[in-house]
C-alpha positions in Angstrom: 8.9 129.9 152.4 9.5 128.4 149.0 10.4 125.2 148.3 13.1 126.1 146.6 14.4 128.1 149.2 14.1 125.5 151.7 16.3 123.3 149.8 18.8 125.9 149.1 19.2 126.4 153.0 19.1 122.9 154.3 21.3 122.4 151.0 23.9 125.4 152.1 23.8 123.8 155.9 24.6 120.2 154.6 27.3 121.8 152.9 28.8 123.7 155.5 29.0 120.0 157.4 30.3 118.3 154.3 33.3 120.9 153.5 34.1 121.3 157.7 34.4 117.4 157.8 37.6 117.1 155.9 39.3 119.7 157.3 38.9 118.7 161.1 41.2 115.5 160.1 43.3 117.3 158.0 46.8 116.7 159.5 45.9 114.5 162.3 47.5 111.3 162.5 45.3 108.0 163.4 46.8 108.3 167.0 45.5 112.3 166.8 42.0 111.4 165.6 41.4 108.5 168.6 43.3 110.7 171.5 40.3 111.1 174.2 40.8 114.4 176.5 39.6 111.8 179.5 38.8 108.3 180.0 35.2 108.7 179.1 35.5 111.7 176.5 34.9 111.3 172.8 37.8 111.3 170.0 37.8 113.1 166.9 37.1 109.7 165.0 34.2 109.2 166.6 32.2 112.0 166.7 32.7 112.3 162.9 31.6 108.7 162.3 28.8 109.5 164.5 28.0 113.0 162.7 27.8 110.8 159.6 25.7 108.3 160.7 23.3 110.0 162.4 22.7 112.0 158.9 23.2 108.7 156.8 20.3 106.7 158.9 18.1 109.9 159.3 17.7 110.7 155.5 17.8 107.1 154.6 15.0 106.6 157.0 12.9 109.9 155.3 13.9 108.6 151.6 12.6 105.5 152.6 16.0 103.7 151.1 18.9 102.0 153.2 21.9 104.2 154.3 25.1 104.4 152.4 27.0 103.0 155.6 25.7 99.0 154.1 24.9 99.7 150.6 27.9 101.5 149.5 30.1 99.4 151.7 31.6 101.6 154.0 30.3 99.4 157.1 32.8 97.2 155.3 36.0 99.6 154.8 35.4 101.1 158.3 35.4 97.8 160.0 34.8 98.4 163.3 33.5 96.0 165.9 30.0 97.4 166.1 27.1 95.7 164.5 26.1 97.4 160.8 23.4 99.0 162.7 25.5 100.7 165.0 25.2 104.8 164.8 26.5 106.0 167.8 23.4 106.8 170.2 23.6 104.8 173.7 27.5 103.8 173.1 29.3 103.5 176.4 32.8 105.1 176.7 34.0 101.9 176.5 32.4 101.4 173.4 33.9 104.6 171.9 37.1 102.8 173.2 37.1 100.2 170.3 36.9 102.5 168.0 39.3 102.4 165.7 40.9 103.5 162.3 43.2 102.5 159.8 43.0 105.7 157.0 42.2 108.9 158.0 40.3 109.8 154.4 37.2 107.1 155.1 35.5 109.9 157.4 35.5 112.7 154.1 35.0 109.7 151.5 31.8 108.3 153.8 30.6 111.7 154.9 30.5 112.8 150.9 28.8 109.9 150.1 26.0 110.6 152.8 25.9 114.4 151.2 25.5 113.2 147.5 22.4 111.2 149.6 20.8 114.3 151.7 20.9 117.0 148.6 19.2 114.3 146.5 17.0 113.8 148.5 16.4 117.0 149.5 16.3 117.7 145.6 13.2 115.0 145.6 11.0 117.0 147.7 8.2 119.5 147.0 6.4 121.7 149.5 3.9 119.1 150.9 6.7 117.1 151.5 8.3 119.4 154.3 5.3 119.5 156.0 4.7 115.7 156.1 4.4 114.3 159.4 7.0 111.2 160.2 6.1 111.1 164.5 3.0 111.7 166.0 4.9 110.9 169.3 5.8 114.7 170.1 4.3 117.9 170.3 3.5 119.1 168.1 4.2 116.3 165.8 7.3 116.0 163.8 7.4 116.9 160.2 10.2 116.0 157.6 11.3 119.6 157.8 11.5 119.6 161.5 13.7 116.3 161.4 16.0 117.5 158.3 16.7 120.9 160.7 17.5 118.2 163.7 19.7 116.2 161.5 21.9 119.2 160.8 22.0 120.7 163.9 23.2 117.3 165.4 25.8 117.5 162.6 26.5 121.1 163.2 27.1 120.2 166.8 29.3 116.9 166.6 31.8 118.8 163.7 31.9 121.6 166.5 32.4 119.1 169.2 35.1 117.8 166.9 36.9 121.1 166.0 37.2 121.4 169.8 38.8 118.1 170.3 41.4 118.9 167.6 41.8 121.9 168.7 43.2 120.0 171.9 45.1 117.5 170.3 47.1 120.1 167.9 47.9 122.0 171.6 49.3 119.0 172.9 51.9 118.9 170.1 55.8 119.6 171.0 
């Protein structure tokens, strides 16, 4: 496979997560995005904060930069009551609980911003790049490429996850 066409799939995947994004909370209300099907199920909100993350810390972590969540500020115009290094894994369902949010348009404003991110860096890389080994942990050993594919399928599977949800809420509606 070429490097270019690598990037141009990983690219047309990152985009398929960045154009589904603002359509999942596109006429929800805040109360719509945080409604929980159960006690201990996640929201809409969350599992699009946590899609975001997820990719925002990843790439950061393969660019070998910070994420956009503290640089950019949007740790700051989120404000939630998690630490800035919060991302989502190991949260409790009272921890998806606090979760909470004042404008709708920070999930498609922070989730763009992480995009711009992934296709430059995605942009940065040539073929020995992909094949670059970041964990030595598994086997067989992780490579960038193996970890960019994770990063969008855990994307891929939390917008799903989130369709779903609003899917639910939009049912409950008189």
């Amino acid at each position: 496979m070429t490097t270019d066409l690598a990037r141009d799939l990983l690219t047309d995947g990152f985009e398929r997560i960045r154009d589904g994004v603002p359509q999942v909370v596109k006429g929800l209300s805040v109360d719509e995005l945080l409604w929980r099907p159960d006690a201990d199920a996640n929201h809409v909100a969350w599992l699009l904060w946590h899609l975001a993350r997820q990719q925002d810390d990843q790439v950061a972590a393969l660019a070998d930069d910070d994420s956009a969540w503290r640089v950019d500020g949007w740790y700051e115009r989120f404000g939630l009551p998690y630490p800035p290094s919060a991302h989502g894994w190991s949260m409790s369902s009272a921890d998806v609980g606090r979760f909470s949010v004042a404008d709708p348009d920070l999930f498609a404003g922070y989730h763009a911003a992480v995009h711009e991110r992934t296709v430059s860096y995605l942009e940065s890389l040539d073929a020995a790049a992909y094949g670059r080994v970041i964990d030595t942990r598994w086997d067989p050993p992780v490579t960038v490429a193996m970890r960019l594919i994770s990063v969008l399928d855990d994307a891929a599977k939390h917008l799903g996850q989130a369709e779903y949800v609003k899917g639910l809420v939009t049912r409950r509606r008189p």
